[in-house]
C-alpha positions as CSV (number, residue, x, y, z in Angstrom):
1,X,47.5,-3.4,20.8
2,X,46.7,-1.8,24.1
3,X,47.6,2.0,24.6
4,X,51.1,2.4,26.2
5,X,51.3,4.1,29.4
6,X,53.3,7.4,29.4
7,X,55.9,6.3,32.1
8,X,56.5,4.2,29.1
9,X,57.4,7.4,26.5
10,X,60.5,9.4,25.7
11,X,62.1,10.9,29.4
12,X,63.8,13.5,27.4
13,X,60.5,15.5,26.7
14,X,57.7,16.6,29.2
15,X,54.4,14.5,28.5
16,X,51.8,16.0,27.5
17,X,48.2,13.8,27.2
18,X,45.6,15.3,25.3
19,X,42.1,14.1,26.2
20,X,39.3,14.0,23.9
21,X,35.7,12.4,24.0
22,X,35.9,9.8,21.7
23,X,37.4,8.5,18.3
24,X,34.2,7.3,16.9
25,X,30.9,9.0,15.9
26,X,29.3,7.4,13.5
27,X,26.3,8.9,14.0
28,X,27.2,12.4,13.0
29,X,30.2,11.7,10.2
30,X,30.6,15.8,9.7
31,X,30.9,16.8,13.3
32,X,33.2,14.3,14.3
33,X,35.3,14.7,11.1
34,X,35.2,18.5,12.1
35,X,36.1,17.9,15.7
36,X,39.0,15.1,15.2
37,X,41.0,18.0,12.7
38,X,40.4,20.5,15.9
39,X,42.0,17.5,18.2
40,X,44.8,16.6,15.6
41,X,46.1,20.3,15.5
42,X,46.4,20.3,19.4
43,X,48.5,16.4,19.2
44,X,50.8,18.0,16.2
45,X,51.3,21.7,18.1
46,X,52.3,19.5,21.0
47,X,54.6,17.6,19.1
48,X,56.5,20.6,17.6
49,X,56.1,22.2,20.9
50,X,58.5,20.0,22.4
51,X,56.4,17.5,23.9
52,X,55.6,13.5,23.7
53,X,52.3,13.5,23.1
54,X,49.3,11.2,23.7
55,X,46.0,11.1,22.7
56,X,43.8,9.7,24.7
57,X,39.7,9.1,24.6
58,X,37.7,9.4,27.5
59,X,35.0,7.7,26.4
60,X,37.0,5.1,24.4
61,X,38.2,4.3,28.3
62,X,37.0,3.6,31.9
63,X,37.4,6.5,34.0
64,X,39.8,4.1,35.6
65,X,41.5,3.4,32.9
66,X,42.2,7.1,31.5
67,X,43.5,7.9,35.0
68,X,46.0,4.8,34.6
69,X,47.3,5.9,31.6
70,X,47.6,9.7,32.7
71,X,49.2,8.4,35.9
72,X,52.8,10.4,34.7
73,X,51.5,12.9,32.3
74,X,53.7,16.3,33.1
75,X,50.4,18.2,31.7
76,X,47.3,17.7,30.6
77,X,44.6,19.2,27.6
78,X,41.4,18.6,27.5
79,X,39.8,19.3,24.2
80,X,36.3,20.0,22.6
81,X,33.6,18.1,22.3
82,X,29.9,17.2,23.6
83,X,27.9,18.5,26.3
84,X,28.7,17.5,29.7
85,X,26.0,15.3,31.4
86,X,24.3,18.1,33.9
87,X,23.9,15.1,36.5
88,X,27.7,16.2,36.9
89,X,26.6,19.7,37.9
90,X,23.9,18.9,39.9
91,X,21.0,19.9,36.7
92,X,18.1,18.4,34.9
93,X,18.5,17.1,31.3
94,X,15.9,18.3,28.5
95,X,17.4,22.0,28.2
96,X,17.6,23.8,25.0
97,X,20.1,22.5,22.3
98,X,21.4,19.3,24.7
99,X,23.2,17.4,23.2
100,X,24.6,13.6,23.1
101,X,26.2,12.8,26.5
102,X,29.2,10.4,27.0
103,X,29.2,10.0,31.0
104,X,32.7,7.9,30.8
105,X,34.1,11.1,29.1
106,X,32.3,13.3,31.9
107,X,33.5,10.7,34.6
108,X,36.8,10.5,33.5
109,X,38.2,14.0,32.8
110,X,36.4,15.2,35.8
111,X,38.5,12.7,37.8
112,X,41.4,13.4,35.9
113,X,41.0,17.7,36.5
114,X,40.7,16.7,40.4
115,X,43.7,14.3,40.8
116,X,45.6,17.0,38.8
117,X,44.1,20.1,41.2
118,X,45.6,17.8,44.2
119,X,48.8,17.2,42.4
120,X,49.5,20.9,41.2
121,X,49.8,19.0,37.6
122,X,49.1,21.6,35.0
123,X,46.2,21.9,32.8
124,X,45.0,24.0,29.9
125,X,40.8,23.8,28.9
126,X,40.0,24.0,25.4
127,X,35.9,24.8,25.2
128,X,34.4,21.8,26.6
129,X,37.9,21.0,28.6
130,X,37.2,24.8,30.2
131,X,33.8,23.5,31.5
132,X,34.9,20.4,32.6
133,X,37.5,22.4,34.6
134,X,34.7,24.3,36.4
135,X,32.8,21.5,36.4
136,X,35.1,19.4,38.4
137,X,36.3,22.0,40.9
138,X,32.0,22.6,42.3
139,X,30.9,25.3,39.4
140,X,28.2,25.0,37.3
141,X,26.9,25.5,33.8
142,X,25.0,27.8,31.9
143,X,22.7,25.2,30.2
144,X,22.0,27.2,26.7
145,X,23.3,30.6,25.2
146,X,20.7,32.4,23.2
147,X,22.0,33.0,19.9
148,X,24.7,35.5,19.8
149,X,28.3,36.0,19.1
150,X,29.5,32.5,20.5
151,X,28.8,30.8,17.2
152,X,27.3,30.6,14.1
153,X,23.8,29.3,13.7
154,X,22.4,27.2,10.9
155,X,25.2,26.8,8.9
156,X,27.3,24.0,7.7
157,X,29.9,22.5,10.7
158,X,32.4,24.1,8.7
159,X,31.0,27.6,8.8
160,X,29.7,27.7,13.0
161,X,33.1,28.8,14.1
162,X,32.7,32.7,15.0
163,X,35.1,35.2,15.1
164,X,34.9,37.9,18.0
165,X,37.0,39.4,19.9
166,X,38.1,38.8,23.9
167,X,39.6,41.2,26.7
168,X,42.3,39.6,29.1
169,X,42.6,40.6,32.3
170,X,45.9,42.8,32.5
171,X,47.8,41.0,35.4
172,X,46.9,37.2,34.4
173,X,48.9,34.5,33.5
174,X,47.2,34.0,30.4
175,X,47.3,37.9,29.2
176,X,51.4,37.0,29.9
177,X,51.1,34.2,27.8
178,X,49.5,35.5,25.1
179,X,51.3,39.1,25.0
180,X,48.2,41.1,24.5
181,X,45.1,42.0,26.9
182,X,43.3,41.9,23.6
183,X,42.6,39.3,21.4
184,X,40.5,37.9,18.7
185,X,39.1,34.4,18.8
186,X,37.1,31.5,17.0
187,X,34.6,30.1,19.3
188,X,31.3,27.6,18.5
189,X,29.7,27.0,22.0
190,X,26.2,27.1,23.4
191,X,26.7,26.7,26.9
192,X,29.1,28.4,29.6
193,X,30.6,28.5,32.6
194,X,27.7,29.8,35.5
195,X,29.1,29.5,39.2
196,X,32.2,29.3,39.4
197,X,34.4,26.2,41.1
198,X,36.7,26.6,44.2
199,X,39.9,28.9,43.2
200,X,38.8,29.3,39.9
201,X,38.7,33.5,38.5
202,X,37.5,35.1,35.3
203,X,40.2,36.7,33.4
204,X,38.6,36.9,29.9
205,X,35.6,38.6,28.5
206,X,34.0,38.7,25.5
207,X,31.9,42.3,23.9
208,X,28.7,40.4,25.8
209,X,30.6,40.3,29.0
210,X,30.5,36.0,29.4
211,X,33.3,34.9,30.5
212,X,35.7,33.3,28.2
213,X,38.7,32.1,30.3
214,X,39.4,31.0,33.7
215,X,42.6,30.6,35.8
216,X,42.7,29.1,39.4
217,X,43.9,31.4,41.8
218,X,47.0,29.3,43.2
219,X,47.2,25.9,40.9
220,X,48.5,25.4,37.0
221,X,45.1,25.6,36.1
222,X,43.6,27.4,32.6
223,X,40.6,26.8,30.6
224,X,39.7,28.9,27.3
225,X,36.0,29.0,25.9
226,X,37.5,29.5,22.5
227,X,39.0,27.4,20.1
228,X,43.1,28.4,19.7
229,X,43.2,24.8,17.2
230,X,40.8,26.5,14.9
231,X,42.2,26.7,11.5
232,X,41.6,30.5,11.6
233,X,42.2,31.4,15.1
234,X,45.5,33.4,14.8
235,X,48.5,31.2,14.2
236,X,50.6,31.4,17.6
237,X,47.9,31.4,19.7
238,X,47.6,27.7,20.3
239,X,51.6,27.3,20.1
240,X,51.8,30.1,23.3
241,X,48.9,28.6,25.0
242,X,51.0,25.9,24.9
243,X,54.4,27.4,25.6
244,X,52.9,28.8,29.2
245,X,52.1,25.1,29.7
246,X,55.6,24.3,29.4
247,X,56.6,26.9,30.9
248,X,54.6,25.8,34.1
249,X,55.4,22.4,34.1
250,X,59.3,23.8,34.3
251,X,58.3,25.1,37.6
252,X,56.4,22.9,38.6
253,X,59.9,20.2,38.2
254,X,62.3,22.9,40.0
255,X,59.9,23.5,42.8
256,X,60.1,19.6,43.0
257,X,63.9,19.4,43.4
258,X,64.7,22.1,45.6
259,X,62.4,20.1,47.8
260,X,63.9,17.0,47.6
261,X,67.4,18.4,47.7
262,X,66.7,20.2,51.0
């Protein structure tokens, strides 16, 4: 049965499609079993948030394709998951710790970050969906993090989630969001954002001084290094993440009808 479109879902609620890598992994049964819980708390968070949610594969899909069945999505996540290919970024492959690369999934959310930067459709980043963000706006990538407080090295998948703590800038949207300029977090990432893309400002830090979140200075734009969907990552984090997503996509529909009523 082909994937329903989302013009097709429930008008009542906003729609929000959450974009992963892919549904399959075969190769590495533990990661992708530890990946596909992370992605299934963001789907039922949504769902309880007030949304109709869809959950969509990049890789699963044509870049084509995943922009099709985004085409009326009132918001967008995009979620964890594998390196992005550096050809993206304008890099060589062979770095430290690379990883497997899906260059649909790249393709795809890239495309699907831009038409939503041209649209003013909001997005929120999760890890990955962060660097994808900068990524698709002209920034760049740190290839490989030496080992640190970002994760947890040679353990079981279960165990590299690490706890640490992140400072929000004051006077951003996501310091509003979350009700605190300080935070702690669960994060399992080896790479980071480097230059940063067009609009796009730091307003998170961790103790190190990387940069943990991004906001773009005038659009509905947020991406996280951390994982809010990890199990335990405090418990309203990820429901207020995705609150201010609501919140903007709200604004986002009144700004739209004062302008066609005037």
């Amino acid at each position: 049965m082909s994937t329903p479109k989302l013009a097709t879902m429930t008008a009542q609620r906003p729609t929000l499609a959450v974009v992963e890598v892919t549904r399959s992994r075969p190769d590495r049964p533990e990661y992708h079993a530890k990946v596909q819980t992370l992605n299934a708390t963001v789907v039922d968070a949504g769902t309880d948030g007030g949304w109709t949610v869809v959950r969509l594969a990049a890789a699963d899909l044509d870049p084509a394709a995943l922009l099709d069945l985004t085409d009326s999505a009132d918001a967008v996540v995009i979620v964890g998951g594998e390196d992005i290919d550096p050809r993206f970024y304008g890099a060589e492959a062979g770095y430290e710790g690379e990883t497997t690369h899906f260059i649909d999934a790249d393709e795809g959310q890239i495309a699907l970050v831009q038409r939503a930067a041209d649209r003013g459709t909001p997005v929120l980043g999760i890890c990955r969906g962060l660097q994808i963000i900068n990524v698709a706006l002209g920034g760049d990538l740190v290839q490989h993090l030496d080992d640190g407080i970002h994760r947890n090295v040679g353990v079981p998948i279960d165990e590299i989630l690490s706890t640490h703590d992140v400072a929000l800038r004051a006077t951003s949207t996501l310091a509003a969001a979350l009700g605190d300029t300080r935070i702690s977090v669960q994060s399992a990432h080896h790479q980071s954002v480097g230059r940063l893309g067009a609009g796009l400002t730091p307003v998170a830090t961790a103790p190190d001084g990387l940069v943990e979140a991004v906001e773009h200075e005038a659009l509905p734009i947020t991406g996280v290094q951390w994982h809010p969907e990890a199990p335990d990552s405090p418990a309203t984090q990820l429901p207020l993440l995705l609150a201010s997503l609501y919140r903007a996509v709200t604004a986002q529909t009144q700004v739209t009808e004062i302008a066609q009523a005037a």
